[in-house]
C-alpha positions as CSV (number, residue, x, y, z in Angstrom):
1,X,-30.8,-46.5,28.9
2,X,-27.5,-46.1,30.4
3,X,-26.3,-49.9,28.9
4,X,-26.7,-48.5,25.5
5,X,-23.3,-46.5,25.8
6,X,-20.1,-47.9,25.1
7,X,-18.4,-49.8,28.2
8,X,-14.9,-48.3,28.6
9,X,-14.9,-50.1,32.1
10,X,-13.2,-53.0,30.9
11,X,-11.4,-54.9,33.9
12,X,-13.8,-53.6,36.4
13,X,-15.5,-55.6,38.4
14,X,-18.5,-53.9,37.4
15,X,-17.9,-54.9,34.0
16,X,-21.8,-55.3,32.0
17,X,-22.6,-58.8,31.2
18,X,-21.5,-60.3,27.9
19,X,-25.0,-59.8,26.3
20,X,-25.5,-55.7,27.3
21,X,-21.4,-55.6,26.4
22,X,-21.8,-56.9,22.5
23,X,-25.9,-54.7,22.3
24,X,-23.6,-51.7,23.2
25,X,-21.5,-52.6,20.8
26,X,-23.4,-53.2,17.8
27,X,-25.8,-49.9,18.7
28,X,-22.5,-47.9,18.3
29,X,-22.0,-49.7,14.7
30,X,-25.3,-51.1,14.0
31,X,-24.7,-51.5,10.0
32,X,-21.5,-54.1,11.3
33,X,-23.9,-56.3,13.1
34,X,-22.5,-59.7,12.3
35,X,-18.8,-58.8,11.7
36,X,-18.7,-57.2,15.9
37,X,-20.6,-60.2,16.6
38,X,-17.8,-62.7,15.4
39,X,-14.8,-60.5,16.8
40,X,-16.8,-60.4,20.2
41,X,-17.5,-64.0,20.2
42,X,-13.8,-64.7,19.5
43,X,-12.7,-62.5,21.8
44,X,-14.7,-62.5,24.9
45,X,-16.2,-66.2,24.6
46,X,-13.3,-68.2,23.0
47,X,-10.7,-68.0,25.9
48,X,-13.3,-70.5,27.9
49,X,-14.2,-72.6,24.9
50,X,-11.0,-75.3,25.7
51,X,-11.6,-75.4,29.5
52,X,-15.4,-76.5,28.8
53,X,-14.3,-78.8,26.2
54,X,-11.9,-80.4,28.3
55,X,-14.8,-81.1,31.0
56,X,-17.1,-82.0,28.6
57,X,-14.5,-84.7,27.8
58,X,-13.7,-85.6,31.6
59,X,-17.3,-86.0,32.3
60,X,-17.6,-88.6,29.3
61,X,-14.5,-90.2,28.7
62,X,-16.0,-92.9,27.0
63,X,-17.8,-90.6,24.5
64,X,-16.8,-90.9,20.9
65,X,-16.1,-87.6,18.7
66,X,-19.9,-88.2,17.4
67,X,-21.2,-88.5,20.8
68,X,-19.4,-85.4,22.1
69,X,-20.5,-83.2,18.9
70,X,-24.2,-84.3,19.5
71,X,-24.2,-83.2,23.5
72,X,-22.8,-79.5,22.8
73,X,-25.5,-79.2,20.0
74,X,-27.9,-80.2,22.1
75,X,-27.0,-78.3,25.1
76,X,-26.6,-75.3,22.8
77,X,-30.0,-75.3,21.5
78,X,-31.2,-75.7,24.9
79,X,-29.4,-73.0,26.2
80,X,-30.7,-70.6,22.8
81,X,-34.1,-71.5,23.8
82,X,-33.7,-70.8,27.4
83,X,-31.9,-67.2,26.9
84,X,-33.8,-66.0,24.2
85,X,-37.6,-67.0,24.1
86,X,-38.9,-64.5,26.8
87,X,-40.0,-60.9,24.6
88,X,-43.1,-60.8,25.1
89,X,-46.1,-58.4,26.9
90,X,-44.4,-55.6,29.4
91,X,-40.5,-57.3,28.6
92,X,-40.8,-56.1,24.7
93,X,-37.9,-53.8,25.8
94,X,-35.9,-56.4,26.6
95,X,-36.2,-57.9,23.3
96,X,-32.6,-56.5,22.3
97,X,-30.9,-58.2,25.3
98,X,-32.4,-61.6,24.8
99,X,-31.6,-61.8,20.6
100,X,-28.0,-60.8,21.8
101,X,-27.8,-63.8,24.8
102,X,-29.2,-65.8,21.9
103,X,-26.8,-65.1,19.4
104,X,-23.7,-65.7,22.0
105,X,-25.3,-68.8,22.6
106,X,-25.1,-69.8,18.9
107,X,-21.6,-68.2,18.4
108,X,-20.2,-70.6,21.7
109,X,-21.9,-73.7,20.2
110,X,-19.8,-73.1,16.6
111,X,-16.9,-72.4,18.8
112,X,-17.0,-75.3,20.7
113,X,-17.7,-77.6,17.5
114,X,-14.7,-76.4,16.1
115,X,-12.7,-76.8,19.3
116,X,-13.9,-80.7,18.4
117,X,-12.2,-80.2,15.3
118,X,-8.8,-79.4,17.0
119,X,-8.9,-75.3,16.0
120,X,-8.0,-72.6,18.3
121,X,-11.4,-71.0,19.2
122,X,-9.4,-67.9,20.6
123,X,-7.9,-67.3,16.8
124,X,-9.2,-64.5,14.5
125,X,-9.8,-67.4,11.6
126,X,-12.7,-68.4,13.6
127,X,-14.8,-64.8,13.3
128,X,-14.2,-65.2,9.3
129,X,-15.6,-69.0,9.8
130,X,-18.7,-67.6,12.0
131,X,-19.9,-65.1,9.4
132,X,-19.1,-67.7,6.5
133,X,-21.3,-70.6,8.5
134,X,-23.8,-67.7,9.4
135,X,-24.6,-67.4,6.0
136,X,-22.8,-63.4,5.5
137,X,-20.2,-64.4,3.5
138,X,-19.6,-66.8,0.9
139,X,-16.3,-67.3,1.8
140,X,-14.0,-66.9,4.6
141,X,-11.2,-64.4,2.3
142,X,-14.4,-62.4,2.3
143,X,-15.4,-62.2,5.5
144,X,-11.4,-61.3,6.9
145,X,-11.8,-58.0,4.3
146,X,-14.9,-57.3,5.9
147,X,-13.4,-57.7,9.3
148,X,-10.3,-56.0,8.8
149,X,-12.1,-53.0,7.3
150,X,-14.7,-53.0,9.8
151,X,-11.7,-52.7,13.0
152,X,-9.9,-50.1,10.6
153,X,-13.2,-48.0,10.4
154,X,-14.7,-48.1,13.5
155,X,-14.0,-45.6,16.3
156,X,-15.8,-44.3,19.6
157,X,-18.2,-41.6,18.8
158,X,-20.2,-40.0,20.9
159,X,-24.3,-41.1,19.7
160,X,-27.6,-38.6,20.1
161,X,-30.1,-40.0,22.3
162,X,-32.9,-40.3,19.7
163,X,-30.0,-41.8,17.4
164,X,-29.6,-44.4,19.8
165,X,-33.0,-45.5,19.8
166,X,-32.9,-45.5,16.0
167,X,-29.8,-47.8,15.8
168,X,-31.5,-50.0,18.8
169,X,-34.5,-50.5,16.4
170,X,-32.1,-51.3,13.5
171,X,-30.0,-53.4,15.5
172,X,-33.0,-55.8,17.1
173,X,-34.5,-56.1,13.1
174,X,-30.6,-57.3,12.0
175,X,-30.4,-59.4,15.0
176,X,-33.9,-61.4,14.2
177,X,-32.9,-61.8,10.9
178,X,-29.6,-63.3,11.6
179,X,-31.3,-65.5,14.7
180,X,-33.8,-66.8,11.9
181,X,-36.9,-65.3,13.7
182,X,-38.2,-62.8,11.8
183,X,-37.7,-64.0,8.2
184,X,-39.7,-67.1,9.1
185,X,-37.2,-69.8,8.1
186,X,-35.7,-70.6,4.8
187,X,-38.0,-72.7,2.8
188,X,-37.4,-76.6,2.1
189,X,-37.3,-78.2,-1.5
190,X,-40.8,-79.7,-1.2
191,X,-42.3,-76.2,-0.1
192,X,-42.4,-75.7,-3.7
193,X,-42.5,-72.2,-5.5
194,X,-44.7,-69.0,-6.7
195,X,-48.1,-69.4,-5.1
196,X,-47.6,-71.5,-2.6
197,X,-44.2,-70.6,-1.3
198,X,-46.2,-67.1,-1.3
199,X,-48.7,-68.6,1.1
200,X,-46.7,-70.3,3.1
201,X,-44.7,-66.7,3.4
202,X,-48.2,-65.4,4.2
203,X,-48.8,-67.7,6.8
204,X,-45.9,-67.3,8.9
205,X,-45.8,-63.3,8.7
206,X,-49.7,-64.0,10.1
207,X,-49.3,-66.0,12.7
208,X,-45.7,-63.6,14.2
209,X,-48.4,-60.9,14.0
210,X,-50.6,-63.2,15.8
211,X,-48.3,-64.1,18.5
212,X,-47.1,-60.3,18.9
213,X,-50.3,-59.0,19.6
214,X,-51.8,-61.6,21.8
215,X,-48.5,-61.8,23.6
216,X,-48.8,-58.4,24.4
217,X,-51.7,-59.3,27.1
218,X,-50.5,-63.0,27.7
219,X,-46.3,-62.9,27.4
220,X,-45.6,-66.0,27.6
221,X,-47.4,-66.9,24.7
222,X,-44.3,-66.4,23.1
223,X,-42.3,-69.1,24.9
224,X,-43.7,-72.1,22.8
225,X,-43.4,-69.7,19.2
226,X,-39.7,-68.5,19.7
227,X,-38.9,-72.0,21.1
228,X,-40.0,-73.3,18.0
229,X,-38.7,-70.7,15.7
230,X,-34.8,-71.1,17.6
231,X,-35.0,-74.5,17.0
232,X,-35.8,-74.5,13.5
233,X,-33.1,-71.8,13.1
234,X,-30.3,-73.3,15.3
235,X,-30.4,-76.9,13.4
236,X,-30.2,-75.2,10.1
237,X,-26.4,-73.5,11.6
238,X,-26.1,-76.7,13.0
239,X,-26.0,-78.7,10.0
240,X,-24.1,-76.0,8.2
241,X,-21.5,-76.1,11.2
242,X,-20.6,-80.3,11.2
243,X,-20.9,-79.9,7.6
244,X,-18.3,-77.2,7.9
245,X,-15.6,-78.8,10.5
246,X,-16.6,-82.5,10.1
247,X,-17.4,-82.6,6.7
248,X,-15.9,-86.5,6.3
249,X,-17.5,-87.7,9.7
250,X,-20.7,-85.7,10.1
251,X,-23.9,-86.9,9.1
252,X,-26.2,-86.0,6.6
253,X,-29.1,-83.5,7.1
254,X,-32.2,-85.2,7.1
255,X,-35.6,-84.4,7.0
256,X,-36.6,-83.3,10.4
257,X,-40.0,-84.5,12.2
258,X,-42.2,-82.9,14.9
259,X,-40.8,-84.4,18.6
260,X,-42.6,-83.5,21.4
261,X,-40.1,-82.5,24.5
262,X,-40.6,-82.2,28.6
263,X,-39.4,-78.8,27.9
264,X,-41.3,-77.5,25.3
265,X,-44.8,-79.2,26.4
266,X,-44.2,-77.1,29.8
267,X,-43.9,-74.1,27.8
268,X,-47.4,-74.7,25.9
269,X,-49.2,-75.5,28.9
270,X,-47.5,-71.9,31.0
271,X,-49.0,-70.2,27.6
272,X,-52.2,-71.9,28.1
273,X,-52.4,-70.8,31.6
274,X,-51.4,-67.1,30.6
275,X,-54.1,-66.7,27.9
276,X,-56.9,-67.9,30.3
277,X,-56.1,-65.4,33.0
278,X,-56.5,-62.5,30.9
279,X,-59.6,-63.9,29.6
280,X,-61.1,-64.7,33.1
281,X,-60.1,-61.4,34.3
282,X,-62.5,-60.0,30.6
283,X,-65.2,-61.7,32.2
284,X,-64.9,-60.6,35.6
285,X,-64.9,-57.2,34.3
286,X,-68.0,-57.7,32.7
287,X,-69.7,-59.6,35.0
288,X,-68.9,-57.0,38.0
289,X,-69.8,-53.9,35.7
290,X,-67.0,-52.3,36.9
291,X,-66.6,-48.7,35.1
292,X,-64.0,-45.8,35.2
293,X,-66.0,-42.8,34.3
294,X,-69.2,-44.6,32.7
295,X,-67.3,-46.9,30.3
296,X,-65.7,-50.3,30.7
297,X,-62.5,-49.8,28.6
298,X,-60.4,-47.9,31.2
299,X,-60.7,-51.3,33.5
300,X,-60.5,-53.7,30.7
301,X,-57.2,-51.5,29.7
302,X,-55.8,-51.9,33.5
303,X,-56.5,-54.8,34.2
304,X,-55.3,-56.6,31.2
305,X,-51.8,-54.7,31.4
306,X,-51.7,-55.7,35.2
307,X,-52.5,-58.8,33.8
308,X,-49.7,-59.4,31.5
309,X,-47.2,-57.4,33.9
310,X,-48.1,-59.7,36.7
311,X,-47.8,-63.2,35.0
312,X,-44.7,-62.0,33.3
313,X,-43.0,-60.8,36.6
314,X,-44.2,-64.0,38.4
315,X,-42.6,-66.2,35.1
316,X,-39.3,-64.0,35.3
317,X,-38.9,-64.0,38.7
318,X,-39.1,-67.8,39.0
319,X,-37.0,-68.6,36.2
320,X,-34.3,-66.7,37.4
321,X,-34.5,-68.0,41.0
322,X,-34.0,-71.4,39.7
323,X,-31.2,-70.5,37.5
């Protein structure tokens, strides 16, 4: 996987995209996950935060602070959802790539916020804010040690194949975590505790096990579960974020209720369709009696991946043309 090396093409204008930049990145340093991820942000998203700002205020000019806060949250959690929900079936491998577009997503919505709040986005303060609103650090002294000692230590080394895939493994486990998606969510007052935050726990470790493996025959199964679980995770920063930069003017949190939207009741009913193929394909299989060397499996096997590869490819390929 030739994106897994360390770009020294900077300036070229074959320069990798933002999201294969920062996976190189973190692979070469993978125990620094968070701390590259704030200097990156800074450095390669923050020079555009003020010019989008400034449009976002041209196209609204009578849009108070509020108002103005409220659209780049919401078009950030759109945009999280939209770059990071497609992992499953025959695109696992690009499970990496999608957590990182996420997570650049996140970092340019806490960028912009505190544009709102009149601070230099391109400044190094802001990678000490990120990790503090990301939940690394308690405090923001903290995270400028960690980021000073993690530019003073780090250095371009050559990495062994299998070493590669090691830190890749690493690096996509840190990533979920810090996305929200594979601890399933921090726990609310009235979840309560012992037993039943234990089965709750239980639950959600189920159901991701669930999703994984019937995603791996129907992919986009996973659209409606990581829309769900980005959601959940993004208005958590959220909150922390106004809290953060707008702490006299921002809202309360308040207890959140299920909303259906457009987008996400699209995304149940492309799931729907993508589990029922699979399953009509099972019964054609068996009604047929097709067999590869007296036994069923070998088609069921075929046909299934061919299956998940084909309604996958048709998903991406759409998505991508509208984009």
């Amino acid at each position: 996987m030739s994106h897994l090396e360390i770009p020294n093409t900077a300036g070229s204008p074959k320069d990798p995209s933002p999201q294969r930049s920062l996976l190189a990145s973190v692979v070469a340093d993978p125990g620094h996950l968070p701390e590259v991820l704030a200097e990156f942000a800074v450095r390669r998203i923050g020079p555009a935060v003020p010019a989008t700002i400034a449009g976002l205020r041209q196209k609204h000019p009578d849009a108070s602070e509020a108002e103005l806060r409220d659209r780049v949250v919401a078009r950030g959690r759109r945009a999280v959802v939209s770059e990071g929900a497609f992992v499953g079936g025959p695109f696992l491998v690009l499970i990496p790539v999608a957590f990182c577009a996420a997570l650049l997503t996140q970092t340019r919505t806490v960028l912009e916020l505190a544009a709102l709040d009149g601070r230099d986005p391109t400044a190094s303060a802001r990678a000490g804010e990120l990790l503090v609103l990301q939940g690394v650090y308690e405090d923001t002294r903290q995270a400028q040690d960690a980021l000073v000692r993690t530019a003073g230590g780090r250095a371009a080394r050559a990495i062994a194949r299998w070493r590669r895939w090691v830190a890749l493994w690493d690096v996509t486990l840190r990533m979920a975590r810090l996305l929200g998606v594979l601890t399933p969510g921090e726990e609310s007052q009235d979840e309560g505790r012992g037993v039943r935050r234990a089965v709750v726990h239980a639950w959600r470790w189920l159901l991701l096990g669930v999703v994984f493996l019937v995603g791996m025959v129907a992919p986009l199964v996973w659209l409606p579960y990581m829309a769900v679980s980005y959601r959940r995770a993004d208005a958590r920063l959220a909150d922390r974020v106004l809290a953060y930069y707008f702490a006299e003017t921002a809202p309360a949190p308040h207890r959140r209720t299920f909303r259906a939207e457009p987008g996400a009741s699209a995304a149940a009913l492309r799931a729907l369709l993508s589990l029922l193929m699979p399953l009509v394909l099972i019964a054609m299989v068996f009604l047929t009696g097709l067999r590869i060397a007296d036994s069923r499996w070998p088609v069921l096997g075929i046909t299934l991946a061919a299956a998940s590869a084909a309604v996958g490819g048709l998903w991406y390929w759409s998505r991508h043309r509208r984009r």
